[in-house]
N, C-alpha and C positions, 0 to 999 in steps of 0.2 A: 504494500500500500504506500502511495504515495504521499509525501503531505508538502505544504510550503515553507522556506526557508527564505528567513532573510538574504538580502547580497546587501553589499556596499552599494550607497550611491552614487550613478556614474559622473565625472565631472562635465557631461557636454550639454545641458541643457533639458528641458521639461517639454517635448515634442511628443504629446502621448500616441498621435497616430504612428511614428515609427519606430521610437524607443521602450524595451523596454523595462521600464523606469517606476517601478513600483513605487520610489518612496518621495518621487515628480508627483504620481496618481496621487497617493495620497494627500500631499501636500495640498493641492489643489481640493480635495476633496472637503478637506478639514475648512478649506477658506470657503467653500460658499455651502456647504451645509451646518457647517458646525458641529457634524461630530466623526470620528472614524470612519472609516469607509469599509473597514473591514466588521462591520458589526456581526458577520453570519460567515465564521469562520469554516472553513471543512472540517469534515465530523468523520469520521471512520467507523466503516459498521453500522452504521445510526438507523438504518431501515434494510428490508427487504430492495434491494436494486430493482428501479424501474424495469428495464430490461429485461429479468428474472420476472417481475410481477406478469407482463408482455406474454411472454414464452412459455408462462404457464395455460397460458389458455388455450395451448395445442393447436389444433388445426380446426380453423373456422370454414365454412363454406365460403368458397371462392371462386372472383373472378379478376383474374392475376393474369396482367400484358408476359408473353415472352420476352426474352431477354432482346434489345436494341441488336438490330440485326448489324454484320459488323458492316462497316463505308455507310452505314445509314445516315441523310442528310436532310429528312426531315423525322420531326416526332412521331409523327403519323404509323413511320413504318415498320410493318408486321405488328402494329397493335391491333388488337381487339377490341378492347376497352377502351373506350372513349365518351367525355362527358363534352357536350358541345357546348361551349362558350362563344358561338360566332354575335351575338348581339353584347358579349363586352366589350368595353373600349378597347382590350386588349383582346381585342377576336382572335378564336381560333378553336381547333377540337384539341381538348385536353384529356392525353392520355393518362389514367388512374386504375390501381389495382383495389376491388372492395372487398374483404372480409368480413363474413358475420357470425358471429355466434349469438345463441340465444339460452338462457338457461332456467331451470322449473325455479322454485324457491328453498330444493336442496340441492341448487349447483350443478345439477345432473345438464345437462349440453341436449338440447335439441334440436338443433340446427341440423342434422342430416332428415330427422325425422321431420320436419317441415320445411326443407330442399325446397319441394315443387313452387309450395306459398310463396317463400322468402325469395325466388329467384322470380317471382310474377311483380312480386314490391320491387325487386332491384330495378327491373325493365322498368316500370312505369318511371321511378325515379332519376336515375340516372342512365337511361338509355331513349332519353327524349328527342326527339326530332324535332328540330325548328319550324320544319316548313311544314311536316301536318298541324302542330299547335294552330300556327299562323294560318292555315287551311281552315281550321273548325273555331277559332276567333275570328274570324272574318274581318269587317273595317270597324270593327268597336273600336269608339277612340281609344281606350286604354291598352289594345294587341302591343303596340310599341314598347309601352313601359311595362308588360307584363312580359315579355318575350325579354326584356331587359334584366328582370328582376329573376326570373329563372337563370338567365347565364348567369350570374352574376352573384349566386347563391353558395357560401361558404361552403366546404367541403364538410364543417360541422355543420352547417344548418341541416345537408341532404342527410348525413348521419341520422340526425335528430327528426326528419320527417322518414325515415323508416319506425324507427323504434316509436314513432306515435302511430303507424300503419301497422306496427306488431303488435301496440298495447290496448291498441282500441281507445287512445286519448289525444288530444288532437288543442296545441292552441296556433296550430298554422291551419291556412282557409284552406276547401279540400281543393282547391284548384291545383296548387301546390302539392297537393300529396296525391291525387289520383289524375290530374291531366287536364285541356281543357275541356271537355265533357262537365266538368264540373264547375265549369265558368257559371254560373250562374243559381249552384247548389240545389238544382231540383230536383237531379232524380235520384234513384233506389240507389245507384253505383257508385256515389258520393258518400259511401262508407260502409265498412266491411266488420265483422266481429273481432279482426285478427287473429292471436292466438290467445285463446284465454289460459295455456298452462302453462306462459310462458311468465317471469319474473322480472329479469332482466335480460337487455339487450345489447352487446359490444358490435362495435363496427369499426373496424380498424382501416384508415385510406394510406394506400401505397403510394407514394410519387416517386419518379426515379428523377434525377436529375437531367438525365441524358436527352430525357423526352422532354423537357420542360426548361425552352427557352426563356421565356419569361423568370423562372424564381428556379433556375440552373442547383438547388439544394434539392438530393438526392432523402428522403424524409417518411415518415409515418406519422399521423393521428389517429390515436387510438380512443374512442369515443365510450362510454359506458353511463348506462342510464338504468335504475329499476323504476317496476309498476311504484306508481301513485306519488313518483317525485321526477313528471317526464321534467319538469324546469332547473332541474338539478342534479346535470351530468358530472361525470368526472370526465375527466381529459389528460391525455400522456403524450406528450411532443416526443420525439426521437429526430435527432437532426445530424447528417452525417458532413463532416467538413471535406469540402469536398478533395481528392488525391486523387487527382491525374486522370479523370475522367474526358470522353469527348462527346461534347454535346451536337446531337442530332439537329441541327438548327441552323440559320442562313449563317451565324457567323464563324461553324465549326471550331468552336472554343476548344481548348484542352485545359482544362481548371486543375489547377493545385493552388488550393490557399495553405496547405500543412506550411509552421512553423520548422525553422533549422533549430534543433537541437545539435550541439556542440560540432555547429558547421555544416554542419546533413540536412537534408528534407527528407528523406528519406529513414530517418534515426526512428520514426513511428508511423507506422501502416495506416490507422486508421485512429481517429477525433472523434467521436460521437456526443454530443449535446441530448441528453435525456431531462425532459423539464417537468413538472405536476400542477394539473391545475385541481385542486382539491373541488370536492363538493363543500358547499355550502358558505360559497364565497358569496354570489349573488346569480338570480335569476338570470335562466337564458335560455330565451326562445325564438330569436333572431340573428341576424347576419352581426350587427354593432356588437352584444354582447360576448362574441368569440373574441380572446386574444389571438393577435395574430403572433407567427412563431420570429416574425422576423422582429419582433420587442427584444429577443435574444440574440438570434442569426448575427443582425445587421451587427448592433455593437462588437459582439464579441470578431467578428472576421476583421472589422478595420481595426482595431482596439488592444488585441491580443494571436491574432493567428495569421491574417494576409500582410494587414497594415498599407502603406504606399508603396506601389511597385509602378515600373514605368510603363507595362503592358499586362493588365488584366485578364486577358482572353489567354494568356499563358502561363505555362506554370511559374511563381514567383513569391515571396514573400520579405517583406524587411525584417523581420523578428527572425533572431538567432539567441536562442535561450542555453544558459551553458548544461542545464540537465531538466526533466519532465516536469519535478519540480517545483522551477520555476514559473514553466508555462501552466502549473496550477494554482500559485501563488500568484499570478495574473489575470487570471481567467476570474481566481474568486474576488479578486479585487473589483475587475470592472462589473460582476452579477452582484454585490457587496452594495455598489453606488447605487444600480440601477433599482434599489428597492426602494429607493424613496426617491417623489415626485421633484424634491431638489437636486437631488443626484442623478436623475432621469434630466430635468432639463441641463447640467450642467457634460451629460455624455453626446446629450440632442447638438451641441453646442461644438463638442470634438468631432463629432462625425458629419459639422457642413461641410468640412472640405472635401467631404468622399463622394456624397451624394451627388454627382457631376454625370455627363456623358460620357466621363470616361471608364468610369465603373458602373454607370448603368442606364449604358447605353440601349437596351432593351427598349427601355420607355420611354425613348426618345419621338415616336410617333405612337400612335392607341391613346393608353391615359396618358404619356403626357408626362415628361420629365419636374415639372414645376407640380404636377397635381400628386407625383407617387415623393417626393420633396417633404409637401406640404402634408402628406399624411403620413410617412416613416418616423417626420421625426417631431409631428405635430402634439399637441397634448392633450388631445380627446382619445385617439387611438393608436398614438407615437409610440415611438422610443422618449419622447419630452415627457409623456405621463409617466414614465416607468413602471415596476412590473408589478408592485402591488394597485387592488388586493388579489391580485388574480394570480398567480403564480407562486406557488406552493413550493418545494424542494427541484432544485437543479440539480441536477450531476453528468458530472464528466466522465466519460471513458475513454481509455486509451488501449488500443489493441487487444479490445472487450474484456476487460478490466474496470473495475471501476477504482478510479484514481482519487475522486473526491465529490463528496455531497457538500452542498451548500446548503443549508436548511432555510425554509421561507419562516415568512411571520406565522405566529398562534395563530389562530381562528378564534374570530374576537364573536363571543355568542351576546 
């Protein structure tokens, strides 16, 4: 097990995007919060590993893209799965892999025994078609902004309207949960018993990076809800940094953000980001009330793992840590700030100079470089808000290890 250790302060200056300079962070941190930045030190042993908690739920029902065929240069190819986002500003068919499990209220799994169901809800939900929606809405003025609001629907929201299509509780409109047929809530088909033996429901979403120009982080969300508290899921980020991967997409990227350990980039395989968002933080029954994963992503790539490099789209990183260590002794520093709303706006504040075209270039046409700007690091659903109260225990892995938990806040009752 790993933990963090002091180092000397370096004599060259307090440049947090590319040094790293733990006792720069803090200093800074002390001046415009007022107090330690390390309040939520790593804990060893402290819980069950996310990853572990993950893995024990075996094998859910699944429908899971093959692997990025090799010279592949769009997302698109050899998937299967596909959720179509062509009415978001950032159009496009987004390739995703969905897993479900379902279980009675002694845990017992029946999600093979209700296959036939649970794969009729997958279809209607995430295998929609734009143009018969738009077919059977016909010129209602609202087709627009509903064909919008469908793309454009958290990968938790679609979670969250199955497991109301399993539980037979519903506070989205059935439009939403059974298609448009139900534009207008009149008939029989605008709702179903679903499973009454079911308790709870997990839905775990696969993204690969390789398919996903847009947020190039290869990642899982893993979603859980039981009967009679649909507004009060749990939630498990898994977020992998990304090593040498090449994305399927017009700019053929080859990503390596990993950090040099004592002069290598290569000294560790694999970074993983495991985050919790506890139950009984606050209600969520829409798109705004999901944390998005990039409140951790973003910070911690420019902050602690990529930092400034002169060419993004290849592999590169400024950070050379003399041992693992350290890069966890930095890592809990910047998740440390991010917990409180002053330490959130004052990371909002290190990472303007990243959010440019040159690291995310992506969004330079769709939504719109100034519009994904003003919301990454804004403080309604920023990285400026920071991560409470919504984000429970962090932990880091390193070459599926776990190297260190950061513990969130109590749950204030």
């Amino acid at each position: 097990m790993m933990h963090p250790t002091k180092s000397t302060p370096s004599p060259g200056g307090c440049r947090l995007e590319t040094r790293p300079n733990r006792w720069c962070f803090l200093a800074i941190a002390l001046m415009l919060t007022g107090q330690p930045a390390l309040s939520s030190p790593p804990t060893e042993n402290a819980s069950t590993p996310l990853s572990v908690q993950v893995e024990a739920l075996g094998e859910g029902l699944r429908f899971l893209n093959a692997p990025v065929p090799q010279g592949a240069t769009t997302p698109e190819a050899g998937a299967q799965y596909m959720y179509a986002r062509t009415y978001s500003a950032n159009a496009r068919n987004s390739p995703v892999g969905i897993e479900v499990w379902v279980f009675d209220k002694d845990n017992t799994p029946l999600q093979d025994t209700h296959a036939e169901y649970l794969t009729e809800v997958y279809r209607d939900l995430y295998g929609w078609s734009p143009a018969d929606w738009k077919a059977q809405l016909g010129d209602s003025a609202q087709t627009a902004k509903i064909l919008q609001e469908k793309s454009d629907l958290f990968w938790e929201s679609l979670a969250q309207h199955l497991a109301e299509r399993v539980l037979a509780d519903a506070t989205t409109a059935p439009l939403y949960r059974f298609g448009p047929r139900c534009f207008d809530d009149t008939t029989k088909h605008c709702k179903d018993a679903g499973l009454p033996d079911v308790h709870r429901v997990v839905v775990r979403t696969h993204l690969n990076a390789r398919r996903d120009p847009t947020n190039p982080v290869t990642r899982s969300i893993t979603y859980s809800v039981q009967r009679g508290a649909l507004s009060d899921p749990e939630l498990i980020f898994e977020l992998q940094v990304p090593n040498g991967l090449k994305v399927a997409g017009p700019h053929a990227e080859v990503l390596d953000f990993r950090p040099r350990i004592a002069g290598r980039q290569d000294t560790v395989g694999d970074i993983r980001i495991w985050a919790h968002i506890p139950r009984g933080r606050k209600p969520r029954t829409k798109n705004v009330d999901y944390p998005d994963y990039n409140l951790v992503f973003v910070p911690l790539r420019h902050l602690a793992v990529q930092g400034e490099v002169a060419d993004p789209k290849q592999p590169a990183t400024s950070f050379d840590y003399p041992n693992s260590a350290a890069l966890v002794d930095r890592i809990g520093t910047v998740i440390a700030l991010l917990r409180t709303p002053q330490g959130g706006s004052a990371v909002a504040k290190q990472l303007e100079p990243f959010i440019t075209d040159k690291y995310y270039y992506m969004f330079t046409g769709g939504q719109g470089l100034k519009s994904y700007r003003d919301y990454v690091l804004g403080n309604q659903a920023g990285v400026g808000r920071g991560l409470n109260p919504d984000f429970g225990a962090i932990e880091l892995m390193i070459d599926g290890k776990r190297a260190a938990e950061f513990p969130g806040p109590a749950l204030q009752r």
